[in-house]
C-alpha positions as CSV (number, residue, x, y, z in Angstrom):
1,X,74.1,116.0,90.6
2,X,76.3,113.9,88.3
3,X,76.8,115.1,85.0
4,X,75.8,113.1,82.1
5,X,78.1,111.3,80.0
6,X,79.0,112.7,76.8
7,X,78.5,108.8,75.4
8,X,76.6,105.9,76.4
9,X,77.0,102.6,75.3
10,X,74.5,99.7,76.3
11,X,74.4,96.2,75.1
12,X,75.9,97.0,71.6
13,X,75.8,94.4,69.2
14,X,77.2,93.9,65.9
15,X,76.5,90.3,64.2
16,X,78.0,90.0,60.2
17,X,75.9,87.2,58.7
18,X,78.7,85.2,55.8
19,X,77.0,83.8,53.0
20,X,75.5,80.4,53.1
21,X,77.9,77.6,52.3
22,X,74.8,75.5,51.6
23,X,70.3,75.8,51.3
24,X,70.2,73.2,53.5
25,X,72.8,75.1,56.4
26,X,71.9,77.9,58.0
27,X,74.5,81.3,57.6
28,X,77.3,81.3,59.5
29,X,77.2,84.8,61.9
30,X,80.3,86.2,62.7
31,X,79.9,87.7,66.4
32,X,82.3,90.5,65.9
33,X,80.7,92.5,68.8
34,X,78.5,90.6,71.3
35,X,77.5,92.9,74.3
36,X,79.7,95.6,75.5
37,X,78.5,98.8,77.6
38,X,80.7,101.7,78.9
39,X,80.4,105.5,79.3
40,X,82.8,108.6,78.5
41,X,82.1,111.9,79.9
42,X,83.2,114.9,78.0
43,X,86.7,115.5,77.9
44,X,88.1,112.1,79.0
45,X,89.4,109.2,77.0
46,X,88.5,105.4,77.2
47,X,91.1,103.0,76.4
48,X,89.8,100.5,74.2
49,X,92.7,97.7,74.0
50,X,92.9,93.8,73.0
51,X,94.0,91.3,70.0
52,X,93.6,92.5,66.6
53,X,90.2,90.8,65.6
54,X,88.6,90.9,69.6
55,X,86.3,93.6,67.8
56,X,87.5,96.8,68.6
57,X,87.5,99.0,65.2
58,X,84.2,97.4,65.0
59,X,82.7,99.0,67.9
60,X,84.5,102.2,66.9
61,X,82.7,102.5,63.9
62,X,79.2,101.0,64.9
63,X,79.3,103.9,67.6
64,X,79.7,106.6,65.0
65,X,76.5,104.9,63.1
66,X,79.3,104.1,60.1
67,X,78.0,100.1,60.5
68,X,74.5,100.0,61.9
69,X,74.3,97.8,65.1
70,X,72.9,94.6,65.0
71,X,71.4,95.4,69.1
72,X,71.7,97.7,71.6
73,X,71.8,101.6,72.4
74,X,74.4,104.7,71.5
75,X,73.6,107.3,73.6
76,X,75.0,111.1,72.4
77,X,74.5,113.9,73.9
78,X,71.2,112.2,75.1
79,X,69.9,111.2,72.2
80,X,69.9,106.9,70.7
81,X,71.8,107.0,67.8
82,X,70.5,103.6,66.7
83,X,67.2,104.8,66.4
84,X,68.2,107.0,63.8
85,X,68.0,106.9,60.0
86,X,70.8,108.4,57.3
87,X,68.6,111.8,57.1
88,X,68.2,112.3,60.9
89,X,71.9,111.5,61.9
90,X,73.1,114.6,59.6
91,X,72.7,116.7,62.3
92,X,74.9,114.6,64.7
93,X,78.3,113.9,62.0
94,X,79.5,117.1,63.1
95,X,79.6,116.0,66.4
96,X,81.3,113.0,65.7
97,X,84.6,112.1,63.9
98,X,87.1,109.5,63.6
99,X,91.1,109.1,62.7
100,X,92.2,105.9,61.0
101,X,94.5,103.5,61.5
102,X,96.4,104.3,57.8
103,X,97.3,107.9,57.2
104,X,98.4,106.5,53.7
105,X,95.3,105.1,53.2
106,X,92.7,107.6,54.9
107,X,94.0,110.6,51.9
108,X,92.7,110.4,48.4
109,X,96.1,110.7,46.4
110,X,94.5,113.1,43.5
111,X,93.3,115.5,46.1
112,X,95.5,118.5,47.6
113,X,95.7,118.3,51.2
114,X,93.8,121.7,51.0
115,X,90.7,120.1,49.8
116,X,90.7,117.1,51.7
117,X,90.7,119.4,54.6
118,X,88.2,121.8,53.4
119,X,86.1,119.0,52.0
120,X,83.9,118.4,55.4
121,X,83.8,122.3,55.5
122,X,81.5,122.1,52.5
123,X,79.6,119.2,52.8
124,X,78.7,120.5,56.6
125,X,78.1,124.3,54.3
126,X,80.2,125.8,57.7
127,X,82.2,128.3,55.1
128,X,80.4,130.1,53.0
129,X,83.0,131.0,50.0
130,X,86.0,129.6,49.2
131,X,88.2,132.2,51.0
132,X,86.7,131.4,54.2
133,X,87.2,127.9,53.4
134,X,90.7,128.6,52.7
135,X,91.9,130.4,56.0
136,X,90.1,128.1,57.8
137,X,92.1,125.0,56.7
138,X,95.2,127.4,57.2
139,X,93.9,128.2,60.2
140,X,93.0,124.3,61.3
141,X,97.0,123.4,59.3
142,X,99.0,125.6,61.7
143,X,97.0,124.0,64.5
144,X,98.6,120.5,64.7
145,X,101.6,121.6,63.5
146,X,102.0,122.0,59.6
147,X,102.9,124.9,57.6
148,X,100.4,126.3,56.2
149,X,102.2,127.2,52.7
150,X,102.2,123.2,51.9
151,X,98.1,123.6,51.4
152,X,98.3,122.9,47.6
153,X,100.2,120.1,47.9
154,X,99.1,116.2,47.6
155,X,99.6,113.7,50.0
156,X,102.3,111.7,48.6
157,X,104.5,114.2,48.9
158,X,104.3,114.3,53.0
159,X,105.9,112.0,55.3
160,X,103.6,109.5,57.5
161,X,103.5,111.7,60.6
162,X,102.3,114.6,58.4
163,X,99.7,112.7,57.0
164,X,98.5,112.2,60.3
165,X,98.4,115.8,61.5
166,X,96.3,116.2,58.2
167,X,94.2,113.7,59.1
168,X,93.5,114.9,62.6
169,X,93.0,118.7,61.1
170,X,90.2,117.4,58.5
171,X,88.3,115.5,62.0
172,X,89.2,118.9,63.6
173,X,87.2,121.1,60.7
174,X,84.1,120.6,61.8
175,X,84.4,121.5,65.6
176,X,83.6,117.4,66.8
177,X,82.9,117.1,70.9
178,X,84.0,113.1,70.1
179,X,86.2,111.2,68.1
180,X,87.0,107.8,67.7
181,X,91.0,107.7,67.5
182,X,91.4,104.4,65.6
183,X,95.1,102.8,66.1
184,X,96.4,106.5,65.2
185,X,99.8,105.8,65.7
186,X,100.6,102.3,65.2
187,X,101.9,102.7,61.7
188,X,103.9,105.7,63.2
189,X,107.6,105.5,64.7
190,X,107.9,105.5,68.6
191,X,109.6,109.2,68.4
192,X,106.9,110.5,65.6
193,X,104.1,108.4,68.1
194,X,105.5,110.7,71.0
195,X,104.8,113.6,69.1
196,X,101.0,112.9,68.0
197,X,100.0,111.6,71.9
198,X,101.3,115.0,72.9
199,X,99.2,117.2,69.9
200,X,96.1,114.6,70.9
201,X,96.2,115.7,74.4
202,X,97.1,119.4,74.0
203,X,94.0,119.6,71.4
204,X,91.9,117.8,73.9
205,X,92.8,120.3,76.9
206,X,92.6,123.4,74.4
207,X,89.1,121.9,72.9
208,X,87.2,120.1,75.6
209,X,87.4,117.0,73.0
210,X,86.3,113.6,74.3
211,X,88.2,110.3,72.7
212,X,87.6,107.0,72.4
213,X,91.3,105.5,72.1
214,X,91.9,102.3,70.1
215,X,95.1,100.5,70.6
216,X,96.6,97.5,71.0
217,X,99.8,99.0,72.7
218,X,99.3,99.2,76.5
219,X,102.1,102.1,76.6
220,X,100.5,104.1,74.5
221,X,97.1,103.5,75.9
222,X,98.6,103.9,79.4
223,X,100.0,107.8,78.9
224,X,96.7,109.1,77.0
225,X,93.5,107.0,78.8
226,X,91.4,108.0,81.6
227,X,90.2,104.8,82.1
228,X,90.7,101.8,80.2
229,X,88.6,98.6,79.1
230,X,90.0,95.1,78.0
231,X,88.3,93.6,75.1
232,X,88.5,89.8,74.2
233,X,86.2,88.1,71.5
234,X,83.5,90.4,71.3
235,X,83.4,91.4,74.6
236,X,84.8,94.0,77.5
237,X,86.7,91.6,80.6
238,X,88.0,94.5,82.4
239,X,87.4,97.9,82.8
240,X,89.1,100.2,85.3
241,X,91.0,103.5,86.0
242,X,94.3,103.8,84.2
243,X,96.6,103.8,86.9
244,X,94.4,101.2,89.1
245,X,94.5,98.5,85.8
246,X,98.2,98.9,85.3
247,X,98.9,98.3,88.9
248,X,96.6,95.6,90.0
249,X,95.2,93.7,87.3
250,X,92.6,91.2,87.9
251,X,91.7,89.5,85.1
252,X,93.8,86.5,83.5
253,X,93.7,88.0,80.6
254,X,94.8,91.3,81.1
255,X,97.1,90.1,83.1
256,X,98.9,88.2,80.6
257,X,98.6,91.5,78.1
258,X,100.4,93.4,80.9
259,X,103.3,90.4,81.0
260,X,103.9,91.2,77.2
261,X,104.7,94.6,77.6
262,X,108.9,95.0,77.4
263,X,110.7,96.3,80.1
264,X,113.8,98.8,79.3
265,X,115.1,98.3,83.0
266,X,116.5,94.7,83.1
267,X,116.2,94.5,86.8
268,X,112.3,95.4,86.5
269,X,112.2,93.2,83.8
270,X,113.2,90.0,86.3
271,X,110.7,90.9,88.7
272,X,107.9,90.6,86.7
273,X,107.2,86.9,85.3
274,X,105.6,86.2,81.3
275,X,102.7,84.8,81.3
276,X,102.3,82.8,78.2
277,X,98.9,81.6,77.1
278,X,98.4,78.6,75.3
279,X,96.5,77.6,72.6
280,X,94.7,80.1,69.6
281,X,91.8,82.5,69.9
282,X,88.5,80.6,69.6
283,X,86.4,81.7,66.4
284,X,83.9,84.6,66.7
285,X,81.8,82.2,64.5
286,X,81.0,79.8,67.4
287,X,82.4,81.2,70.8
288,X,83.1,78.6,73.4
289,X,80.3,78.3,76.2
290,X,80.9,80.0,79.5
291,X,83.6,82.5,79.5
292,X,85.2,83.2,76.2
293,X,88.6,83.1,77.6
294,X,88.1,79.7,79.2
295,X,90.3,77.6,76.7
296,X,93.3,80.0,77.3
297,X,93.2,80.6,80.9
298,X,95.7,78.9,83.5
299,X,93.1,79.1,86.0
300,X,90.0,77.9,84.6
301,X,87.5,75.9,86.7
302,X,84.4,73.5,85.5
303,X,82.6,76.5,86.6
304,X,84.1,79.2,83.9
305,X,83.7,76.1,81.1
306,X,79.6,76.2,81.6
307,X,78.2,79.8,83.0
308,X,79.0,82.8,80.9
309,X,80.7,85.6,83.9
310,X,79.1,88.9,83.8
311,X,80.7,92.2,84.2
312,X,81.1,93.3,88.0
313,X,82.4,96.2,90.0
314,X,85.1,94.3,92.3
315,X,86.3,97.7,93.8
316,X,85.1,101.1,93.2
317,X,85.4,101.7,90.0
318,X,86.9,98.4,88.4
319,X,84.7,96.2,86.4
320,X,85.8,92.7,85.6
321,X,84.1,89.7,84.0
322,X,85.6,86.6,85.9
323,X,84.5,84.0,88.3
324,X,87.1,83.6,90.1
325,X,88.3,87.8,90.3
């Protein structure tokens, strides 16, 4: 019998309705998530790569309930999250945690890095005095790699790879089975990147944890994913085993993500030809009919201009959304 995945994810939708640019014109709905489904069993990570704007933090964060969904279903540990109110979620924040993008940003600047770590200690009531509180953060510092002396100090006074570490100790606090890794390391650089991947995956192995991994670098994605799903516009066009969508990709689009990737061997570099697409990414406002990527792809038929392609398994375990695939 299979086991169940940790999360489930069925037809989520998430619509932002802009304010009306006139009474007698309808709002204008920004289609920022339009439709995607995927699983993640405990202890693996998804890749979740594409554009900036194709609506990946957004289904980050409609997953852990932090937007509510306009449609659809978030399975956790068997239970649908959407159905939930505030009051009956509590129960399921510990579970659940995220890491932003910003590690500059994510830290309140008046608060010691003790207390931002401790906070979700008390608001969870998971240490009962302030002592336990204390050894705990010490405990959850020395963990991913920062002394544990610097607690009283404030954020500005670490550099951006530290305030990382923080920021993946204060998710930690609460003993999370998921968490949403939102761009972690882009702001990083590539040697300080390096190190974070390898605490990520060293905590995962030590704690059983379960990621979702938001990136737009397919390096990165490619040395910490599992498996790995393309997004464009709203919506997942290829989904596959790490190794498998590296190695044969088979939609246009990914294809043309993998052709941006820089090669350090020149000689590798020459073998494998850039794929430039033309033209802008259509507006989330008012998709283009049929597939999304239609007006960008170098292969587009009548067909992929008029029917919408839905996600298929191909081959065992790769899904893509293309006619012509």
């Amino acid at each position: 019998m299979e086991e169940q995945p940790l999360l489930s994810v069925r037809e989520l939708v998430k619509h932002f309705r802009l304010p009306r640019r006139s009474l007698w014109r309808a709002p204008d709905v920004v289609r920022a998530v339009d439709g995607v489904s995927f699983d993640i069993s405990r202890g693996k990570t998804l890749g979740l790569v594409g554009e900036s704007g194709c609506g990946k933090t957004t289904t980050g964060r409609t997953i852990l309930q932090l937007m509510r969904a306009t449609a659809g279903e978030v399975h956790f540990k068997g239970e649908d999250l959407c159905l939930l109110n505030d009051t009956e979620m509590r129960p399921f924040r510990n579970g659940m945690q995220i890491i932003f993008q910003d590690p500059y940003a994510s830290l309140d600047p008046r608060m010691t890095i003790g207390k931002a770590i401790a906070e979700p200690l008390m608001i969870h009531k998971l240490c009962q005095t302030r002592e336990e509180a204390r050894d705990r953060v010490q405990g959850l510092m020395e963990r991913v790699g920062l002394n544990p002396y610097f607690i009283n100090r404030y954020p500005h006074e670490f550099s951006g790879g530290q305030r990382q570490r923080i920021g993946i100790a204060r998710a930690l606090a609460v003993d999370p089975d998921f968490i949403v890794l939102d761009e972690p390391v882009s702001s990083l650089d590539v040697s300080i990147q390096a190190q974070i991947l390898n605490l990520l995956q060293d905590l995962q192995d030590e704690l059983e944890l379960t990621y979702l991994f938001i990136a737009h670098d397919l390096r990165v994605v490619r040395h910490i994913s599992d498996r790995i799903a393309v997004m464009y516009l709203g919506l997942i066009v290829e989904m596959a085993q790490g190794v498998e969508i590296y190695d044969e990709p088979l939609h246009p689009y990914t294809q043309a993500l993998l052709s941006a990737v820089p090669w350090t061997d020149p000689r590798l570099a020459r073998k494998h030809q850039r794929i430039v697409l033309e033209g802008e990414v259509s507006s989330a406002i008012n998709p283009p009919s049929g597939c999304r990527f239609h007006p960008r792809c170098p292969i587009a038929e009548d067909r992929c201009r008029n029917e919408s392609p839905q996600l298929r398994e191909v081959q065992p375990e790769h899904w893509v959304a293309c006619h012509l695939a």
